[in-house]
C-alpha positions as a Markdown table, in Angstrom:
| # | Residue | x | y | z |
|---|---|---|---|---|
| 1 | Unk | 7.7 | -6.2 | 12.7 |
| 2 | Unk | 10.7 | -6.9 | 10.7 |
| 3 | Unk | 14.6 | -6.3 | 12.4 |
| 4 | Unk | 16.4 | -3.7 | 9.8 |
| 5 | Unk | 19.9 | -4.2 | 9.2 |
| 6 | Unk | 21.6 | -1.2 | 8.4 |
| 7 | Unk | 24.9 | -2.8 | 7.6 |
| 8 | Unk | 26.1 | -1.3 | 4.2 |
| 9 | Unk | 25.9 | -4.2 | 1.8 |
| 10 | Unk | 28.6 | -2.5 | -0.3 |
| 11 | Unk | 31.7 | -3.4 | 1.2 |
| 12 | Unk | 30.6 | -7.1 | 1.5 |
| 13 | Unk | 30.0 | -7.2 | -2.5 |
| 14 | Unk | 32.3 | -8.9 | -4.6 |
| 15 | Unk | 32.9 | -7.3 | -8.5 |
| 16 | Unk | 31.1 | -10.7 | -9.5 |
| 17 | Unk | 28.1 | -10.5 | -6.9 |
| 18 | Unk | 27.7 | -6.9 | -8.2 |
| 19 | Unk | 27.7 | -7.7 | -11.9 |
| 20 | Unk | 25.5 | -10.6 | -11.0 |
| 21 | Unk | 23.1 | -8.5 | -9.2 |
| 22 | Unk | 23.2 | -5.8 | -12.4 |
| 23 | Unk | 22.2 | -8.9 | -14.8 |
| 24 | Unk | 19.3 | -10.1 | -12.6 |
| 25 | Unk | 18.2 | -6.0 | -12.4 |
| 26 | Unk | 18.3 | -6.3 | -16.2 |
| 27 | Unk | 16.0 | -10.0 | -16.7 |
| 28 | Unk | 13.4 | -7.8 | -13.9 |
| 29 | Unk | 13.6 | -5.1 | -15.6 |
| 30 | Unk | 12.9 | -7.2 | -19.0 |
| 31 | Unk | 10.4 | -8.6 | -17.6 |
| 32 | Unk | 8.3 | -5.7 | -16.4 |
| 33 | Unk | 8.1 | -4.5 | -19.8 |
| 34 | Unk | 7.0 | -7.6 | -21.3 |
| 35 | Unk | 3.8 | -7.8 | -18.2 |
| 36 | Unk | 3.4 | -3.7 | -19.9 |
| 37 | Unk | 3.2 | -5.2 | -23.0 |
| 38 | Unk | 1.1 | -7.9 | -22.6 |
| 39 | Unk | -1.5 | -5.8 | -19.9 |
| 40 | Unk | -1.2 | -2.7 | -22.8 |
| 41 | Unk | -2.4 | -5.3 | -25.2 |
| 42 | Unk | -5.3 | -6.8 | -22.6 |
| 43 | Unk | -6.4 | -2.8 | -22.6 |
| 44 | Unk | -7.0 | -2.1 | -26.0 |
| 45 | Unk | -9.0 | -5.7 | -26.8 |
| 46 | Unk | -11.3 | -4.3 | -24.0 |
| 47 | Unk | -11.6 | -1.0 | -25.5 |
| 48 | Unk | -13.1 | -2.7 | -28.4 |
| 49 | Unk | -15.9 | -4.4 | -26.8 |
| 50 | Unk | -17.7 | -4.7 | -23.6 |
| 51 | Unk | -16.8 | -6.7 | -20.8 |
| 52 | Unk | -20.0 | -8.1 | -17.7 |
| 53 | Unk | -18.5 | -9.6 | -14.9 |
| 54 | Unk | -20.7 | -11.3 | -12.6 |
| 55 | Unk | -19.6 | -11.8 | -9.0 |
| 56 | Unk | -21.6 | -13.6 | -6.1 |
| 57 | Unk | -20.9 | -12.6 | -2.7 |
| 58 | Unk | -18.8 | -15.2 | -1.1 |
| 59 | Unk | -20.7 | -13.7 | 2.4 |
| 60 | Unk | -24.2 | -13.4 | 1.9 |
| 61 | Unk | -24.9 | -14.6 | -2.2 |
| 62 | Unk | -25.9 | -12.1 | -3.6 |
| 63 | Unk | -25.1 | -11.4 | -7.0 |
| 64 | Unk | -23.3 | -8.3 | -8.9 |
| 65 | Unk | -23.1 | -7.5 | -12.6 |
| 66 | Unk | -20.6 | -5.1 | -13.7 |
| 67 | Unk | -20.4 | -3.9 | -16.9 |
| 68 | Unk | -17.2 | -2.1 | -18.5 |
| 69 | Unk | -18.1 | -0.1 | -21.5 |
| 70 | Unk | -14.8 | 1.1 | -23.2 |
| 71 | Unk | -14.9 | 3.3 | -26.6 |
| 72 | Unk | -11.7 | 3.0 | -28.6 |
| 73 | Unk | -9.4 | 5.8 | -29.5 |
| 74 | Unk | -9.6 | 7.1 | -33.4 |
| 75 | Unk | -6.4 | 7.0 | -35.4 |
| 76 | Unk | -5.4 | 2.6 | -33.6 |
């Protein structure tokens, strides 16, 4: 298991390191809304139409079908 450090990382920041750390916050945080937007947009092209997946089992071969059925919402 991990060592924790429980030294305060506060007082070892500079005003630069801290705005530098607030930018890259920002580009993570930019960039969790674009994966939303691009998982939002994966969503509703699967609730227009059905999706099988077929998986073999990589232990014993047997095969699986699974079949998502999604209904879209009225009003998109």
């Amino acid at each position: 298991m991990a060592e924790q450090d429980d030294t305060p990382l506060t007082g070892n920041l500079s005003p630069a390191d801290i705005e530098r750390l607030i930018k890259r916050l920002d580009m993570l945080d930019k960039r969790l809304d674009s994966v939303d937007s691009i998982v939002s947009a994966v969503a509703e092209r699967v609730m227009r139409q059905p999706i099988t997946m077929n998986i073999t089992c990589p232990r014993c071969g047997q095969k699986i079908e699974i079949a998502i059925i999604g209904i879209e919402k009225p009003g998109r």
